[in-house]
C-alpha positions in Angstrom: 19.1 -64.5 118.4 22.3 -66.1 119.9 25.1 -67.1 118.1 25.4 -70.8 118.1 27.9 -73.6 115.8 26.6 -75.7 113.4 30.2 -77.5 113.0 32.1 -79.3 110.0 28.9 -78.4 107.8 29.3 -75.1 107.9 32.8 -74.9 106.2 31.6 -77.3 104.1 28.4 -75.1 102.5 30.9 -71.8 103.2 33.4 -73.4 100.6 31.5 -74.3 97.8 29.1 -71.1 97.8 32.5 -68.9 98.0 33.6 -70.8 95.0 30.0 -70.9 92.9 30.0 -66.6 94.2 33.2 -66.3 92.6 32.9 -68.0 89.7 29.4 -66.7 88.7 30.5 -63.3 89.5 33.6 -62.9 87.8 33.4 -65.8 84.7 31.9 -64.9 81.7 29.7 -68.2 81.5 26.7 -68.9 79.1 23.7 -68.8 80.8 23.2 -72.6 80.7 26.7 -73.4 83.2 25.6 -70.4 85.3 22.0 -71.8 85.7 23.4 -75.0 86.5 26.1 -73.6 89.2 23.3 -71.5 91.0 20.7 -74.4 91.6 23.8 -77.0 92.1 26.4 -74.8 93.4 23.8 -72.1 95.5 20.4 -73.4 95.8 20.6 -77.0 96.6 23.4 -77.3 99.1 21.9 -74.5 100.5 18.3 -76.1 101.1 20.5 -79.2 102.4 21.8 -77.0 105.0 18.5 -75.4 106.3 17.4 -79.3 107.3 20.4 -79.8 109.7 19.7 -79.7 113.1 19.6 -76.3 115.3 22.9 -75.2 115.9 24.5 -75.6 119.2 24.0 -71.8 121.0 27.3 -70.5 122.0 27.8 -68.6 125.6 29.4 -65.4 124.6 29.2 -63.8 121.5 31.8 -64.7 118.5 31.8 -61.2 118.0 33.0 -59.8 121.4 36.1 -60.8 121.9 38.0 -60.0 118.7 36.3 -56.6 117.9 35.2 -55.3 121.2 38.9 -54.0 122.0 38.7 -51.7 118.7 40.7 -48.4 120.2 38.3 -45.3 120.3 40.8 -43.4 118.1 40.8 -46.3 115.7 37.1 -46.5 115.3 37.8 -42.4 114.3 40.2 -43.0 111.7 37.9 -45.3 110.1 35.1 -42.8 110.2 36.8 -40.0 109.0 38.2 -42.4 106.3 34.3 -43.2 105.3 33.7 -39.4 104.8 36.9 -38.7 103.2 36.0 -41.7 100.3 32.9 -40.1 99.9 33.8 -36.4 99.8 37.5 -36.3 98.7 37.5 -34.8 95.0 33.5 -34.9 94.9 33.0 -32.5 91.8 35.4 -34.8 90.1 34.5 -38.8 91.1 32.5 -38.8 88.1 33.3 -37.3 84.7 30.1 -36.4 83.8 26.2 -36.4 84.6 23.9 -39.5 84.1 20.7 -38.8 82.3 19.1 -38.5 85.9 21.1 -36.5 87.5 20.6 -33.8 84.2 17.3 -34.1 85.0 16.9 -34.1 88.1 19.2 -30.1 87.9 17.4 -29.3 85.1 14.2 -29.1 86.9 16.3 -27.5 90.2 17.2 -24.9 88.2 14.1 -24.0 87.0 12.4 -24.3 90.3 15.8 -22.1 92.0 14.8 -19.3 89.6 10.6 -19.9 90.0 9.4 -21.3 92.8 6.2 -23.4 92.5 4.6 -26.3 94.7 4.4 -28.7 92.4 5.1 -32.2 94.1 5.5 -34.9 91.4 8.0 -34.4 89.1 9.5 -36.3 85.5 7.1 -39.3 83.5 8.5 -41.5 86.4 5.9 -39.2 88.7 8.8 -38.6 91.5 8.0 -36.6 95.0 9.6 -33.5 95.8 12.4 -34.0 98.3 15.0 -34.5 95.9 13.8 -31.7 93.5 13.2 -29.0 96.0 16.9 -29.5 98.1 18.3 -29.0 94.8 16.7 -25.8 94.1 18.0 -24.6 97.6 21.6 -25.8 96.7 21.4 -24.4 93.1 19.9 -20.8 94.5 23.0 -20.5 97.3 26.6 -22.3 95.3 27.9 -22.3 91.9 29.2 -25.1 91.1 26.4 -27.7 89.6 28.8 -30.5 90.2 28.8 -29.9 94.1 25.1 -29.4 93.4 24.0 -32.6 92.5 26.7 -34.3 94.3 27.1 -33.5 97.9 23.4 -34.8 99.0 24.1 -38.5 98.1 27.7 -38.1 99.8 25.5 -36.3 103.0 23.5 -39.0 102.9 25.4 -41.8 102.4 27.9 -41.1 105.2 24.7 -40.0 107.7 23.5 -43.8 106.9 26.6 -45.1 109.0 26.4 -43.8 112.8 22.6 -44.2 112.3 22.7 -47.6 111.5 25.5 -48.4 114.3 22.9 -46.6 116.9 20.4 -49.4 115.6 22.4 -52.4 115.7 23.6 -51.3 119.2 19.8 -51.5 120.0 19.7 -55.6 119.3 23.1 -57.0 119.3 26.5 -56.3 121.2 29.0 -53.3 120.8 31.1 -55.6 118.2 28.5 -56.7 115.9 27.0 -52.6 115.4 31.0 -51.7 114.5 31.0 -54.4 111.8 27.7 -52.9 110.5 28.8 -49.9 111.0 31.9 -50.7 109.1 30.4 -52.3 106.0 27.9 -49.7 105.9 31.2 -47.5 105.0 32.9 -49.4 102.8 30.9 -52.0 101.1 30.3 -51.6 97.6 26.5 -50.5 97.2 26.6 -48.0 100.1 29.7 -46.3 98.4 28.0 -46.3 95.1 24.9 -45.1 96.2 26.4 -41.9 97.4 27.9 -40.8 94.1 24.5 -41.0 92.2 22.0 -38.0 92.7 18.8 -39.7 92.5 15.5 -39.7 94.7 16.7 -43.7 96.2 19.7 -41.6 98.3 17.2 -40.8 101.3 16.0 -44.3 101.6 18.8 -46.0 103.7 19.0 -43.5 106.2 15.6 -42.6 106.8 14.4 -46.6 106.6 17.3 -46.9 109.6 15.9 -43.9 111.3 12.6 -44.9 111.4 13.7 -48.3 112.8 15.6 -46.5 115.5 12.3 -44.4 116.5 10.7 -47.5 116.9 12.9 -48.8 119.2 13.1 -45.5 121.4 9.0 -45.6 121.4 9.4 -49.0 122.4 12.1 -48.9 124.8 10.3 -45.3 126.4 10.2 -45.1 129.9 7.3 -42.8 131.0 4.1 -42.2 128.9 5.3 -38.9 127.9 8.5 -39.9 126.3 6.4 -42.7 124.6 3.9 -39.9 123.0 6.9 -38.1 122.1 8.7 -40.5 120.3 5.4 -42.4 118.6 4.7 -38.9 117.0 8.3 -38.6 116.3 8.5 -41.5 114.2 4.2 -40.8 112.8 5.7 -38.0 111.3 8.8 -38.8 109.9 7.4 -42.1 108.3 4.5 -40.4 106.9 7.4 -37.8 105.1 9.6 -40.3 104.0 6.9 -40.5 100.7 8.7 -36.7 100.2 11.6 -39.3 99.3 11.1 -42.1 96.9 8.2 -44.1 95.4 9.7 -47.4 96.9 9.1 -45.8 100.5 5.5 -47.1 100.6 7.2 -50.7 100.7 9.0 -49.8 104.0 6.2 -47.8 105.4 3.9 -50.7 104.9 6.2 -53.0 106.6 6.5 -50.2 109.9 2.9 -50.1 109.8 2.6 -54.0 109.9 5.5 -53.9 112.9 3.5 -51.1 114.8 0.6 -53.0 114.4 1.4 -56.4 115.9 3.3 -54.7 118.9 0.3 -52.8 119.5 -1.5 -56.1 119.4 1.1 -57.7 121.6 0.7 -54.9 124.2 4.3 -54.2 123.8 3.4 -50.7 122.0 1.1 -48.1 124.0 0.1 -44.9 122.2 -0.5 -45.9 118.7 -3.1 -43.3 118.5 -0.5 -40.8 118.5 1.8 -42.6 116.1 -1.6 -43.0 113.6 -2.2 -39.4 113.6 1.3 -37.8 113.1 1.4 -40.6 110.7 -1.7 -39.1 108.4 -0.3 -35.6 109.2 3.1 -36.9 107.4 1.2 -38.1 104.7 -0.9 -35.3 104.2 1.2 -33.3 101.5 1.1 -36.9 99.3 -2.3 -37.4 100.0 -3.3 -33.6 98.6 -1.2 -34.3 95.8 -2.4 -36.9 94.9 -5.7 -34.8 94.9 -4.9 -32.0 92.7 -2.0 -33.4 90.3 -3.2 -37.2 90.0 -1.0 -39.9 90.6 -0.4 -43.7 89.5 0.1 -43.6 85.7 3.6 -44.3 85.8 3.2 -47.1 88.3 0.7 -48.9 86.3 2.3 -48.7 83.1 5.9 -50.1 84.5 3.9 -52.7 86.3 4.0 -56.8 85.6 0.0 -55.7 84.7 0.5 -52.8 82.0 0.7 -55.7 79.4 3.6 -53.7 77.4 6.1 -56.6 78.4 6.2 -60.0 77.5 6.0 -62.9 79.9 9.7 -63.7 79.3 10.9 -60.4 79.7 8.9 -59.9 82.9 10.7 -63.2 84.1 13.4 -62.2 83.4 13.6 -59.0 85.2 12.2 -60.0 88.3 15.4 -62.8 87.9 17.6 -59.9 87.2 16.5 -58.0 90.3 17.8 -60.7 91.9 21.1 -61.7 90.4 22.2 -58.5 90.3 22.2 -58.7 94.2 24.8 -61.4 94.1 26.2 -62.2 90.3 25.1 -59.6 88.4 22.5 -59.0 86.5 20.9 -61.6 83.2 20.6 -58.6 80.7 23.2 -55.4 80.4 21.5 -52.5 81.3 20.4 -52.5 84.9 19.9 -49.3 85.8 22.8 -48.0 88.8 23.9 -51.7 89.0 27.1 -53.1 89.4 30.0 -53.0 87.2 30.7 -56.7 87.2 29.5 -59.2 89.7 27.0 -58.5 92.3 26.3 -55.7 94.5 27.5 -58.0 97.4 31.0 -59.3 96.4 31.0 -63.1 96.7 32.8 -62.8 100.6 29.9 -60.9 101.4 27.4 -62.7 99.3 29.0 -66.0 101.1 28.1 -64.6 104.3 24.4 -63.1 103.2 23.8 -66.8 102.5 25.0 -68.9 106.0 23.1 -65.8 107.3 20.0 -66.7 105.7 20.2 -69.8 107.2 20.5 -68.9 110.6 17.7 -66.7 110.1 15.3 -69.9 109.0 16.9 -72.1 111.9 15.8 -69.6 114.3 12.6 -68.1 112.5 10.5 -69.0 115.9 11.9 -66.2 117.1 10.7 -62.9 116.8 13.3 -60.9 115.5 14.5 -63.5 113.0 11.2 -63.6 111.6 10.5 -60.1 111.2 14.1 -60.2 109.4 13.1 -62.8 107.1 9.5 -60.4 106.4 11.3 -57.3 106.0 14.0 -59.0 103.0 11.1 -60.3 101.2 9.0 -56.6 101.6 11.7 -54.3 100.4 12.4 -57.2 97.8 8.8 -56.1 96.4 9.5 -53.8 93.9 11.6 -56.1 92.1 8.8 -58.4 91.4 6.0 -55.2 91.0 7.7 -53.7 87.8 7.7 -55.3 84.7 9.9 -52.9 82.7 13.5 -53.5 83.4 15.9 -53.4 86.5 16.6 -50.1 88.1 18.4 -51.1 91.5 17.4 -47.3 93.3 13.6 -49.5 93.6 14.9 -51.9 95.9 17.6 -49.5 97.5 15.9 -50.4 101.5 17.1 -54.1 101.0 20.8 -52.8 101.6 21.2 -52.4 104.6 19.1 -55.9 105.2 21.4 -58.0 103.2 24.3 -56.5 104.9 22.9 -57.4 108.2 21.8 -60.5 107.4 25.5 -61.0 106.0 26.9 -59.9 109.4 24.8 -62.5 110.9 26.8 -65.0 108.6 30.0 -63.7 109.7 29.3 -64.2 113.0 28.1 -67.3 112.5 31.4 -68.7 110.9 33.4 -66.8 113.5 31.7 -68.8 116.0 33.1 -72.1 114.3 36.4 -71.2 115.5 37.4 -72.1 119.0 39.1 -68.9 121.6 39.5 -65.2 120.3 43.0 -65.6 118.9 41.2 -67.9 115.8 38.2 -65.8 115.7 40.3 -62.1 115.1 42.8 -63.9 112.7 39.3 -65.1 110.1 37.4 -61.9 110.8 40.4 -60.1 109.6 41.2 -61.7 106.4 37.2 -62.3 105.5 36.7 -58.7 106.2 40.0 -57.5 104.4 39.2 -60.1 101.2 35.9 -57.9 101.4 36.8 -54.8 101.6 39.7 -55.0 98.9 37.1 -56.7 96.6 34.5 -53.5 97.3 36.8 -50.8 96.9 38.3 -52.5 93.7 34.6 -52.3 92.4 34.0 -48.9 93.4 37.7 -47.5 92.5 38.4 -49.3 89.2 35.8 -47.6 87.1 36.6 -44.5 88.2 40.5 -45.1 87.5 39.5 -45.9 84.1 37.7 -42.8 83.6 40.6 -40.7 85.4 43.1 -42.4 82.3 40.7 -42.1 79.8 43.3 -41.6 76.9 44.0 -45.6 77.8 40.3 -46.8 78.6 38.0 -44.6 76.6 34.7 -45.0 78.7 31.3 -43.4 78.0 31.5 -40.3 79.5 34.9 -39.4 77.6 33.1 -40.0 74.2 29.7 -38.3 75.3 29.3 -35.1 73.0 28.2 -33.3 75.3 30.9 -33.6 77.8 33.5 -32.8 75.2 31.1 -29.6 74.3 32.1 -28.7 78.2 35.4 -29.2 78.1 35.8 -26.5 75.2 32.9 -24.2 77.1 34.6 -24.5 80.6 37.8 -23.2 79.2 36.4 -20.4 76.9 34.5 -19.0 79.9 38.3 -19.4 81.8 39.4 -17.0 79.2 36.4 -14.9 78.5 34.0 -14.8 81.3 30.6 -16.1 81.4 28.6 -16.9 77.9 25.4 -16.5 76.4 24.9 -20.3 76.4 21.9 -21.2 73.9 21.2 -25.0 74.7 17.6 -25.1 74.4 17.0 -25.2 70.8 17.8 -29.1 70.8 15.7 -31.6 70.4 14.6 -33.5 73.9 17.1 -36.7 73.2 20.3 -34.5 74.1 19.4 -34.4 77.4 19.8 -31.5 79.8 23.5 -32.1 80.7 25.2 -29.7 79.0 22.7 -27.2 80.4 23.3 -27.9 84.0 27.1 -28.2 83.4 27.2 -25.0 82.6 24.6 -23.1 84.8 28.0 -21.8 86.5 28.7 -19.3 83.7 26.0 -19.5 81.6 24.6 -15.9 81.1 21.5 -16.7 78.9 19.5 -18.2 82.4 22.0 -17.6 85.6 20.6 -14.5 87.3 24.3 -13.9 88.8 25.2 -13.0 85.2 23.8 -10.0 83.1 23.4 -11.0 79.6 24.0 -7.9 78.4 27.5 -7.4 79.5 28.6 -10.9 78.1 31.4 -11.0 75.4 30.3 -14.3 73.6 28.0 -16.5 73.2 27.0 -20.4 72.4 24.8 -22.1 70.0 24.7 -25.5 70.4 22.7 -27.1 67.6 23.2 -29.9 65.3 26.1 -29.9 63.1 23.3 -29.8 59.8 22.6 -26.3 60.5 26.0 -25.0 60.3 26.8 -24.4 56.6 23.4 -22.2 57.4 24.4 -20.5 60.1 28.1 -19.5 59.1 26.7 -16.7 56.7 24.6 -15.5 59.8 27.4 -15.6 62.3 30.4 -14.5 60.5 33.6 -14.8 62.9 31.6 -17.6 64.5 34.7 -21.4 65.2 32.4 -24.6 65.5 33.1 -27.7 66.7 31.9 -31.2 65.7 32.0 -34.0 68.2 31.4 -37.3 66.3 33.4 -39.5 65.2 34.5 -38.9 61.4 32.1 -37.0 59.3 28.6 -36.7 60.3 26.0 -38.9 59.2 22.8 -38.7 58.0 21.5 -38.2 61.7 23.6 -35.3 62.2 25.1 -34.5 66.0 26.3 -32.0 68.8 27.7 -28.7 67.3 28.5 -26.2 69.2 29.9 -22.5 67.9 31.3 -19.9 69.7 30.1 -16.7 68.9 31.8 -13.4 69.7 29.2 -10.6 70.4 29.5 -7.6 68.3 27.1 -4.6 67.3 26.6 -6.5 64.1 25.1 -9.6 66.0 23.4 -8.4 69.5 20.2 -7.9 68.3 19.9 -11.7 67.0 21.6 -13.0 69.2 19.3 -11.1 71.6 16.2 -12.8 69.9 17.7 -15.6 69.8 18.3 -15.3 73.8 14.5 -14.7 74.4 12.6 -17.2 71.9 15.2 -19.9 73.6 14.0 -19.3 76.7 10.5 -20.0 75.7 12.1 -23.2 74.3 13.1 -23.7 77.8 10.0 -23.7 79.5 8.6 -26.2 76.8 11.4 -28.7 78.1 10.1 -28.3 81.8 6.4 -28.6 80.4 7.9 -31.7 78.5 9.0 -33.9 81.4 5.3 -33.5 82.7 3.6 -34.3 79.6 3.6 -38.0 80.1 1.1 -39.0 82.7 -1.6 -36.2 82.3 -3.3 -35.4 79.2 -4.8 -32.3 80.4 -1.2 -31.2 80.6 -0.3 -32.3 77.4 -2.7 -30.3 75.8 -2.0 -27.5 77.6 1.9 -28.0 76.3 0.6 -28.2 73.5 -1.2 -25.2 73.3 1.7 -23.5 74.7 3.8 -24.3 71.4 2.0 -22.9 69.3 1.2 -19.4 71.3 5.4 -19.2 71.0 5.3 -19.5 67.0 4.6 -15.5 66.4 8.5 -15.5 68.4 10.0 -17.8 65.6 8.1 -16.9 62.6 10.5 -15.5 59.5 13.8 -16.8 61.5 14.7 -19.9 59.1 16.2 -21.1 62.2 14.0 -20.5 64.3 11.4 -21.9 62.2 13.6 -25.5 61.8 13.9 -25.6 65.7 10.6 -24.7 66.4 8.8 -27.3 63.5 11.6 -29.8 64.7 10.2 -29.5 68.9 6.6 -29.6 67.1 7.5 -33.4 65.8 8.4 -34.8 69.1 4.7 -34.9 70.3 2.6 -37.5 70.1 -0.4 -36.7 67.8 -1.7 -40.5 66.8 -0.4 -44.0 65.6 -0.3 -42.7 62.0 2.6 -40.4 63.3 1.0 -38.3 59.8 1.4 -34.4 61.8 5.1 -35.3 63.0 5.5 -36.0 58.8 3.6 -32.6 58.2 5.7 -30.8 61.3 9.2 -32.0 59.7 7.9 -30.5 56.5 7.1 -27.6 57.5 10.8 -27.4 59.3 12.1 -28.0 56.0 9.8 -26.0 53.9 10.1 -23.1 56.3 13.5 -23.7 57.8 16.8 -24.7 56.6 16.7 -27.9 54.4 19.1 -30.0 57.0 19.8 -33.3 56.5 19.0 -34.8 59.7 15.4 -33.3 59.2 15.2 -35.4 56.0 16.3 -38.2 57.5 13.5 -38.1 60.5 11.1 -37.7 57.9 12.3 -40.8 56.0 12.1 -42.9 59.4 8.9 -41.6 60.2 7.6 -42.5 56.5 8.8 -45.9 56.4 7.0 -46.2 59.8 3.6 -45.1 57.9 4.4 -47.9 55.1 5.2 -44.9 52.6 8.6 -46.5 51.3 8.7 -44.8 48.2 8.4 -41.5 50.0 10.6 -42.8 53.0 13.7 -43.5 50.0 13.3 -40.5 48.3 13.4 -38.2 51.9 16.6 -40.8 52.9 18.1 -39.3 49.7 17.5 -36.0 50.1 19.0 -36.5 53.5 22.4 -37.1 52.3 22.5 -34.8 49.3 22.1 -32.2 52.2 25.0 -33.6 54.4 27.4 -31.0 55.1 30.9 -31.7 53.2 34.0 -32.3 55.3 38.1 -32.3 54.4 41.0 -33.8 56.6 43.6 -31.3 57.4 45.0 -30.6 60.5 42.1 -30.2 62.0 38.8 -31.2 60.4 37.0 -28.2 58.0 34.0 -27.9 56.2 34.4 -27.2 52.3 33.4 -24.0 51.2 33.4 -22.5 54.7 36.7 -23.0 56.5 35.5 -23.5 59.8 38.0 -25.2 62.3 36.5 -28.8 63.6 39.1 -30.1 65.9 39.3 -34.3 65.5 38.2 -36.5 68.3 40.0 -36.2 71.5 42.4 -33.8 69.8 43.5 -30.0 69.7 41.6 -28.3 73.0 39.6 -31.5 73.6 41.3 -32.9 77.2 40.1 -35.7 78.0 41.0 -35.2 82.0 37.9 -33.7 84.1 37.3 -29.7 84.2 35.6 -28.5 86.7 
């Protein structure tokens, strides 16, 4: 496609999409003005513009001139500026884990310390890749932070000389810098390497897999073009190892192969078809012998779980979150605040998109225009809610058809001089707008005492801050996590795999001089007769409610206390292995009952420990019996009747009543629930009446709120 100049009309649509980017990025409109600014302000000039004539086709590239000088050494700097932004302080860019990325090291633990060949993994039915790389990385370094984090860095900065190989395939020397260049610094690549999550491969292996195609293609001899079809056979048929949203850009390779073959452009597709099935193979068998699909169907526009509206209104969301942001506030790895394309860049995506349609007789332009709409396809599959990671391969599409916008500006200017002087400033307003995006949330987590965000306030990063620097002073801990329900997550877990001598094989228990129960705060006032010696810590805000909360108590290990602590150790880590059954428990019933019938083979380990007994009753109620939810009612009974008499038991049962229609019986549990609340006095620090054990306040006494790792 050669770069052409549409004139005066092109400054005109730039202008007023810049301003509608900017204003429905960054205002906080009603939804009315903003629907009314992106079909008046986006939608219509911009179907004005695709019925102008052709553009006028330029002789030389727009391009050339001003970025085709770049010094070698310059084009360096950058690089190593790209991996320095990605890796500079990478155990400390985020203050704490997201709920995936706990996951996702909670089952790389277990699978460091046992391996097994199972290839779907979590209720979201995920392949391997992620899962087993982890396990390597978790079996060879220490840190869980470097753990989780160094892949999507890896990744993310392996995305940017692949991709300048592939535009140096169909455009000059200049345009593959720029892509190469916003594949560095642009928002959504940046952001997507700080997130472990299975969506990290995509880029790089979609680019990849392009770039094989283009060597098959582009083969001189037969044998290089057997080579090279295989080449590519078997690393598309792998890439489902990666991500469920794969199959979208192997479907669209297939479809390319296919109509080169049939265009006689292509020769050995026999040899691409089979290393293709041989890639697929491992899928294909596990989808045999662990069953696949139940995730997909129930997420999809077809499950009949969602609305009408709220299916609209994803697929909408999947969309504005591209450019503006997204309609409702939780879109899963979105953007802060605008789009995931600034408005420069989302200015650019949309002259772009109309050079693509005003030149979509051409080969290349059409398969563009195919390819956005097929890695699009996720976004109008699921019916659930936005998670970007399923729509991950459109990046690097939208930032090449946003190139193709720049260019076509640039060529609106008249000699090089012009042309270096607007590249310049678009691409600096760009880049200062990305990095803001990327930087600024992390500032505000760096000064958290000023901008309190999530992660400072998450329990159980505040439990870590108090573990980290216990195990500075002591050594590594007997860290008993598992007892907690499943809605704590795993975080503190992998946090602390680094010193945690309950599970790390590095560490023997035995010689440990503490240890760690972290349970909720109702069970203390029971368990300070049981541990005597034993500080706590409470991490809500004020007293606890009726729901209870994180507690954690640091136990010193004495002669007195070894031997239950030591039982403690071993019935936890049959606790443990329920959590790993738990995350497969969703999609299979035959596994389901068989976690099932694991829980109650574990109950002669509990029986007679009042503890114990609460914990293990407690798990029991988190399964899904029937509708009438009338077993998790006779399971929280049984924790209280058997157990300690906690107050956040009582209160389960009383929501779990009232769901049943027993309100009677709901009231009177709700009031037992906060006769049993555990009795708190100010002082210097927070204390419990009748016990004296030290709670320090929020974000006080040993509590820093700057990261520990």
């Amino acid at each position: 496609m050669k770069a052409g100049r549409w004139g005066p009309g092109t400054w005109a649509l730039a202008a007023l999409l810049l301003a509608s980017n900017i204003t429905l990025s960054y205002l906080p409109l009603p939804y009315g003005p903003k629907g009314i600014l992106v079909f008046g302000g986006i939608l219509a000039p911009f179907l004005l513009f695709l019925l102008l004539p052709p553009p006028t086709p330029l002789e030389s590239d727009p391009l050339e001139g001003p970025v085709g000088g770049i010094p070698p050494a310059f084009l360096c700097l950058s690089f190593a500026l790209a991996v320095l932004l990605r890796f500079a302080r990478l155990t400390q860019v985020s203050l704490w884990l997201t709920g995936d990325e706990a996951l996702h090291g909670f089952l790389a633990i277990g699978l460091a310390q046992k391996w097994t060949w199972q290839f779907f993994y979590t209720v979201g039915e995920h392949p391997p890749l992620l899962i087993w790389g982890l396990a390597l990385f978790f079996k060879e370094f220490q840190s869980p932070f470097f753990n989780l984090w160094f892949l999507p860095a890896f990744f993310s900065v392996l995305t940017i000389p692949t991709g300048f190989c592939l535009a140096c395939r169909f455009h000059c020397r200049a345009f593959a810098l720029l892509f190469a260049f916003l594949l560095a610094f642009s928002f959504w690549p940046l952001a997507a390497g700080r997130f472990c999550h299975q969506g990290l491969f995509l880029p790089f292996w979609e680019l990849s897999c392009l770039l094989g195609l283009v060597f098959w293609r582009e083969a001189a001899t037969p044998p290089a073009a057997r080579k090279w079809a295989t080449l590519l056979g078997l690393w598309a048929g792998l890439g489902t190892l990666t991500f469920t949203s794969w199959w979208v850009v192997l479907f669209l390779l297939a479809v390319t192969v296919g109509y080169l073959y049939w265009q006689k452009t292509l020769k050995n597709a026999s040899w691409f078809a089979a290393a293709l099935l041989m890639g697929l193979s491992p899928f294909l068998a596990a989808i045999f012998f662990e069953g696949y699909g139940h995730h997909l169907l129930d997420s999809s526009i077809g499950a009949g779980w969602f609305s009408s509206a709220h299916q609209w209104v994803t697929h909408a969301s999947y969309l504005t979150c591209l450019f503006w942001g997204p309609l409702e506030p939780d879109a899963s790895y979105g953007p802060c605040w605008g789009g995931m394309l600034n408005p420069v860049l989302a200015t650019c995506f949309f002259i772009g998109l109309a050079d693509l349609w005003s030149n979509r007789r051409q080969a290349p332009c059409a398969w563009l225009l195919l390819a956005l709409t097929g890695c699009l396809a996720p976004a109008f599959l699921a019916g659930d809610y936005v998670e970007l990671n399923r729509i991950i391969q459109v990046m690097p599409l939208l930032i090449w058809v946003s190139l193709l916008g720049l260019r076509r500006m640039a060529g609106e200017f008249q000699g090089p001089s012009l042309r270096r002087g607007f590249l310049a400033v678009l691409l600096a307003a760009s880049t200062v707008l990305d990095l803001n995006h990327y930087f600024m949330p992390l500032y505000r987590q760096w000064s958290s005492p000023f901008h309190p965000g999530p992660a400072v306030l998450n329990e159980n990063f505040r439990a870590y801050q108090i573990l980290r620097e216990t195990y500075r002073e002591k050594g590594p801990g007997v860290l008993l996590t598992g007892f907690l329900p499943l809605k704590y997550g795993h975080s503190l877990y992998v946090a602390t795999d680094s010193f945690n001598a309950s599970d790390n094989p590095r560490f023997p228990a035995g010689q440990a001089t503490w240890a760690c129960l972290a349970t909720n705060v109702d069970y203390v006032p029971f368990l300070s007769s049981r541990l005597p010696g034993a500080q706590w810590y409470w991490f809500g805000s004020g007293a606890p409610g009726a729901e209870g909360g994180l507690s954690i108590g640091l136990v010193p290990v004495t002669g007195s206390n070894r031997a239950l602590l030591d039982h403690w150790r071993e019935a936890e880590a049959l606790f443990h292995q329920l959590s790993l059954e738990a995350e497969r428990v969703f999609n299979s019933p035959e596994v389901f009952q068989q976690s099932l019938r694991d829980v109650f083979k574990i109950y002669p380990w509990v029986q007679g420990d009042p503890f114990l007994e609460s914990c293990y009753w407690e798990w029991v109620s988190q399964f899904y019996f029937d509708p009438s939810y009338g077993r998790n009612a006779q399971a929280l009974g049984l924790a209280l009747q058997r157990g300690y008499p906690a107050a956040h038991l009582y209160q389960r049962l009383s929501e779990i009543l009232a769901a049943e229609g027993k309100g009677a019986e709901s009231q009177k549990a709700h009031e037992e629930a906060l006769d049993n609340l555990p009795r708190f006095h100010l002082g210097p620090h927070l204390e419990m009446e009748d016990i004296g054990l030290p709670f320090p306040p929020e974000g006080k006494g040993r509590l820093s709120s700057a990261p520990i790792r």
